[in-house]
DOKOL-596399 format. One record per residue: y, z, x of N, C-alpha, C in turn. Coordinates in pm, 1 decimal. Example, Ala and Ser with C-alpha at 12.3 -4.5 7.8 and 13.67 -1.06 7.14 Angstrom:
<atoms>
      n.Y      n.Z      n.X     ca.Y     ca.Z     ca.X      c.Y      c.Z      c.X
   -569.0    780.0   1319.0   -450.0    780.0   1230.0   -330.0    780.0   1320.0
   -225.0    708.0   1285.0   -106.0    714.0   1367.0      3.0    787.0   1290.0
</atoms>
This chain:
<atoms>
      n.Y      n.Z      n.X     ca.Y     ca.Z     ca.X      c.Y      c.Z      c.X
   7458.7   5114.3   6293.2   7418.2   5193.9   6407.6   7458.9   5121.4   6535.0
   7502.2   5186.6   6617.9   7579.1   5135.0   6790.6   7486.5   5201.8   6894.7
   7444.7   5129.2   6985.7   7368.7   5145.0   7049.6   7460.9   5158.1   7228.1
   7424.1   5256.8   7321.2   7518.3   5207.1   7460.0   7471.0   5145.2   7505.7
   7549.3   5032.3   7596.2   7496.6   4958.8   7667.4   7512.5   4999.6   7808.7
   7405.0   5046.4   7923.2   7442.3   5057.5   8074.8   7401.7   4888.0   8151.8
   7474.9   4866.9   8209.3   7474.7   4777.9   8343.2   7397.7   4835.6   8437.9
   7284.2   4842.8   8454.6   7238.4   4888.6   8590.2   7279.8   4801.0   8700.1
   7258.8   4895.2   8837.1   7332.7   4819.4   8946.9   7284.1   4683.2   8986.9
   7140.2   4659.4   8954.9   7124.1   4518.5   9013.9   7195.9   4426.8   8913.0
   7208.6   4457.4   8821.2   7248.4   4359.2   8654.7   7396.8   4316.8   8720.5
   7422.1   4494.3   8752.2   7614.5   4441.4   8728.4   7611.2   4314.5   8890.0
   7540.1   4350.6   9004.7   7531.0   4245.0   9122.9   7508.6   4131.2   9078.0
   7401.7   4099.8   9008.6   7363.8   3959.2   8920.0   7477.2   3886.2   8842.5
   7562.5   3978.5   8789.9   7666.1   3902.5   8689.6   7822.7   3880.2   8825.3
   7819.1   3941.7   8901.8   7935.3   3949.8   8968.5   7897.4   3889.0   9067.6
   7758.9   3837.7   9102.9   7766.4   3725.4   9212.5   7748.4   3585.3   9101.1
   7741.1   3570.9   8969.2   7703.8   3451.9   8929.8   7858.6   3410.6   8881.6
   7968.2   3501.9   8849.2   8101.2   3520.1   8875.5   8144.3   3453.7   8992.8
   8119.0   3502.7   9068.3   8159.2   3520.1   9187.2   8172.2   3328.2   9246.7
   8038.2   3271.2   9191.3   7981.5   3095.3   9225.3   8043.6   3077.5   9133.5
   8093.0   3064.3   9030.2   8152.8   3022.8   8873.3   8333.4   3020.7   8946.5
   8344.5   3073.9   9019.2   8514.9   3112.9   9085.4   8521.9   3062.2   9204.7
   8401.9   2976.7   9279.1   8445.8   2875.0   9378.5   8453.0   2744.2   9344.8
   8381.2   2733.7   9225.3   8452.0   2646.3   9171.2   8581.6   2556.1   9053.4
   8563.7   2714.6   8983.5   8674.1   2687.6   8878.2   8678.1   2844.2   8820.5
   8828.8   2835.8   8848.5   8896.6   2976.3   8782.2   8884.2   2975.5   8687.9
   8832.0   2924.3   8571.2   8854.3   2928.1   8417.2   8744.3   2964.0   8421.1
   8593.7   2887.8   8466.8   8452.8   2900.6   8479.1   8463.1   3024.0   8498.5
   8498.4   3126.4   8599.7   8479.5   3245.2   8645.1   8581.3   3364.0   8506.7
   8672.9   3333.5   8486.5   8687.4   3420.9   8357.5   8611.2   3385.2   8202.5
   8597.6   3245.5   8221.3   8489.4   3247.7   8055.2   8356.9   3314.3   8091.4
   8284.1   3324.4   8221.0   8148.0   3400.0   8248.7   8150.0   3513.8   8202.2
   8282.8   3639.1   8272.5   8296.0   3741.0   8241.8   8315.7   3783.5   8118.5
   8400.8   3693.3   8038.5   8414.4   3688.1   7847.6   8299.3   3689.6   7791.9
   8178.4   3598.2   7853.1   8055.9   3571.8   7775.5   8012.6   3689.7   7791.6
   7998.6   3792.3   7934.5   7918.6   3892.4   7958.6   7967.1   3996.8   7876.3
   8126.9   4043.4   7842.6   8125.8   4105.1   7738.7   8068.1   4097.2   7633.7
   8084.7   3938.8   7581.5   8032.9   3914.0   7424.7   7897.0   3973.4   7405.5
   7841.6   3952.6   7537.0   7677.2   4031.4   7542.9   7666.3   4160.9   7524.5
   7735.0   4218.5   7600.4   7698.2   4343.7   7575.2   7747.7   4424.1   7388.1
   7862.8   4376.0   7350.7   7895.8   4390.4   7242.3   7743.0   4301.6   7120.3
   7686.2   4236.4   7166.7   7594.2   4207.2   7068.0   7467.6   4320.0   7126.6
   7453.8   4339.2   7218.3   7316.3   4424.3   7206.6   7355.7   4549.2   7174.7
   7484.7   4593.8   7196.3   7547.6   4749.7   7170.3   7487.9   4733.6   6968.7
   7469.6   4629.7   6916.4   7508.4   4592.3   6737.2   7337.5   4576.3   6696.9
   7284.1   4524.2   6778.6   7085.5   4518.2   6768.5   7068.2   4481.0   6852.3
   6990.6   4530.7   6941.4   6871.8   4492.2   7056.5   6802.9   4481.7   7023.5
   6712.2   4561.6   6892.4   6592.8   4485.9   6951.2   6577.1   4367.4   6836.8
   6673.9   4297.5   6817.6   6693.6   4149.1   6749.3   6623.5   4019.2   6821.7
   6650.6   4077.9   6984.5   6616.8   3968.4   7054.6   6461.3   3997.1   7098.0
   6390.1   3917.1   7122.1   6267.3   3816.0   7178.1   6223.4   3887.9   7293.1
   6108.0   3934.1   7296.7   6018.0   4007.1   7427.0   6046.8   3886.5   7539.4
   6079.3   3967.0   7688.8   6075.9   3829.6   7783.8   5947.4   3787.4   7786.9
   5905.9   3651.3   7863.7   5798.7   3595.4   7929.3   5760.6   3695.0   8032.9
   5877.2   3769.7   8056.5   5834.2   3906.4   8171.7   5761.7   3979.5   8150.7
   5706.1   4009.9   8072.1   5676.4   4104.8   7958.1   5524.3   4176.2   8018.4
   5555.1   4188.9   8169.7   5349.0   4163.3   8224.0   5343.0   4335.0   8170.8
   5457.6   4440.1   8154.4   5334.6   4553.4   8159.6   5377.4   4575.2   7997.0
   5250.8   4627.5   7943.7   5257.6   4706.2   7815.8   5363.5   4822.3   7802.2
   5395.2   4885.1   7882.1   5469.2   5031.3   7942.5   5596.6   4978.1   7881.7
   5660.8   4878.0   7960.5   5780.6   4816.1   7977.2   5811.2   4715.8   7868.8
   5892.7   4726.0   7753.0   5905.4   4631.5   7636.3   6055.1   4560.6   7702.8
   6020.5   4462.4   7765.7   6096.0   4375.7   7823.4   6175.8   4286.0   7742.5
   6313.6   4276.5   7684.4   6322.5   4165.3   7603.6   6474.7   4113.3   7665.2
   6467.6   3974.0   7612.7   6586.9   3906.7   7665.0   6689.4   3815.2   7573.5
   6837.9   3809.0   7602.2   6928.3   3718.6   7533.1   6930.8   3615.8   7622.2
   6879.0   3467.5   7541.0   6966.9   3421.8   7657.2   7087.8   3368.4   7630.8
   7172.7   3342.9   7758.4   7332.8   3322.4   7703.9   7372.8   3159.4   7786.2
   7430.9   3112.6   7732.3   7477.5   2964.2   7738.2   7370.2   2844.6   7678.5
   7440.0   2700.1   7737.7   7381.9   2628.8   7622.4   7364.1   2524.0   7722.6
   7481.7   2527.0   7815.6   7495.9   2354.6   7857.9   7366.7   2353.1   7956.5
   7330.0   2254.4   7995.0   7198.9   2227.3   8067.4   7249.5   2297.9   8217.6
   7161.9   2376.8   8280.8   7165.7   2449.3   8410.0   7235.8   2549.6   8410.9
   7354.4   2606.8   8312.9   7404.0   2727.6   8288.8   7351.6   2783.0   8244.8
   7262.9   2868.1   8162.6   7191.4   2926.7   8111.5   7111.5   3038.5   8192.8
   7156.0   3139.0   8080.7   7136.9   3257.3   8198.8   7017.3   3363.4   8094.0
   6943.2   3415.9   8166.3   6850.3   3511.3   8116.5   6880.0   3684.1   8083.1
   6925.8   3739.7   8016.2   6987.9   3921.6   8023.2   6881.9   3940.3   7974.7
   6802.4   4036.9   8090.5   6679.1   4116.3   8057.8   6739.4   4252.2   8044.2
   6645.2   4313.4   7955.2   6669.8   4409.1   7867.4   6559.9   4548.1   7858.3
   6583.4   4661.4   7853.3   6486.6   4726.7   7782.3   6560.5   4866.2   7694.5
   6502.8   4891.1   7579.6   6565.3   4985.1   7496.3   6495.4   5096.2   7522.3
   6563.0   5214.9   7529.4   6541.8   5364.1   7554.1   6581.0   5455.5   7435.8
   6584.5   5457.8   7306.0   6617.0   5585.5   7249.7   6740.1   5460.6   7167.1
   6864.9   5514.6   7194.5   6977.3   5434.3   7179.3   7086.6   5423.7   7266.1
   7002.2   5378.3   7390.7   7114.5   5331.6   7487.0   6973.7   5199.8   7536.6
   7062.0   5092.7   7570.4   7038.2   4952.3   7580.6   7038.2   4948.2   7784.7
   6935.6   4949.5   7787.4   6961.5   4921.9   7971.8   6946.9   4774.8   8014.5
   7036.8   4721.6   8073.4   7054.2   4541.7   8154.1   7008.9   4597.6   8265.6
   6882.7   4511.4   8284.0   6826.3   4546.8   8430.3   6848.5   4424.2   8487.1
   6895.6   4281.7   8442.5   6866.3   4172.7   8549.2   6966.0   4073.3   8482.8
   7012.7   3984.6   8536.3   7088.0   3866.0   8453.0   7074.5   3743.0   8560.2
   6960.9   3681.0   8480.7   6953.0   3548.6   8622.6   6910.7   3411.7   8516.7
   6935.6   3335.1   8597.6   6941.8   3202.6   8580.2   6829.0   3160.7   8511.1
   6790.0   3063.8   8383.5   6671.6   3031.0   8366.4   6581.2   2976.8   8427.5
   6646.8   2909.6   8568.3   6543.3   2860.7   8644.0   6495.5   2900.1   8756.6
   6544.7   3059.3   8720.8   6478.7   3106.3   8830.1   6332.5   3148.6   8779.9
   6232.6   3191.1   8862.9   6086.2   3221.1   8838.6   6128.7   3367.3   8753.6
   6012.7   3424.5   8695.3   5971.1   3526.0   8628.5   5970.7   3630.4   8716.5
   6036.7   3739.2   8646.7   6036.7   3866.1   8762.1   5856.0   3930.3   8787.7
   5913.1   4018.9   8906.7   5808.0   4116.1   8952.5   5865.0   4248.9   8889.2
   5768.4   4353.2   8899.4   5786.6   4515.9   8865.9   5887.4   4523.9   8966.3
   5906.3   4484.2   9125.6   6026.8   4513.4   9217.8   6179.5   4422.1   9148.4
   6144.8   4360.6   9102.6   6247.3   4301.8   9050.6   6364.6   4376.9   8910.0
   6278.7   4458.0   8883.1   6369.2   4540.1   8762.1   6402.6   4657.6   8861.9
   6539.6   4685.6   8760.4   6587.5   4794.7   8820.5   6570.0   4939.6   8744.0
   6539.0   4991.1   8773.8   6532.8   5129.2   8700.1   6602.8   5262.0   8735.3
   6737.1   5237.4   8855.9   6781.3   5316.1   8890.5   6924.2   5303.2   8797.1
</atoms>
């Protein structure tokens, strides 16, 4: 079973400004980001709900869950998630060290 995956608009801003820092400093950095972000979406398009409820997880309503992607220390990035039916919505893609979202913080448009 294949599931779609949408980019909502804050997700796709999140990945194309963390692109965007990954390409002032190294052109390779900035095309392996974008490779990884495919590889993502091709794994949640295959099972979503494989992965792990976020720590976000404050409302019952909202089944919040997340991949996270990279390994090396301070790269590591959070793809928050929520499943609808069988299409896969990316509402956020941020850094692990950033704090825990708010309800304003997801996107639902």
């Amino acid at each position: 079973m294949s599931w779609t995956v949408i980019l909502l608009p804050r997700a796709k801003a999140d990945i194309r400004s963390v692109g965007e820092w990954f390409g002032s400093r190294n052109r390779r950095a900035e095309s392996r980001w974008y490779a990884q972000m495919l590889r993502v979406v091709e794994k949640l398009a295959t099972n979503p709900s494989h992965y792990p409820q976020a720590e976000d997880n404050f409302n019952a309503d909202i089944d919040l869950r997340e991949l996270i992607v990279g390994r090396r220390r301070g790269i590591v990035h959070r793809v928050l998630f929520t499943i609808g039916g069988q299409i896969v919505y990316v509402h956020r893609v941020r850094h692990a060290a950033q704090d825990t979202l708010s309800v304003e913080d997801l996107a639902f448009d």
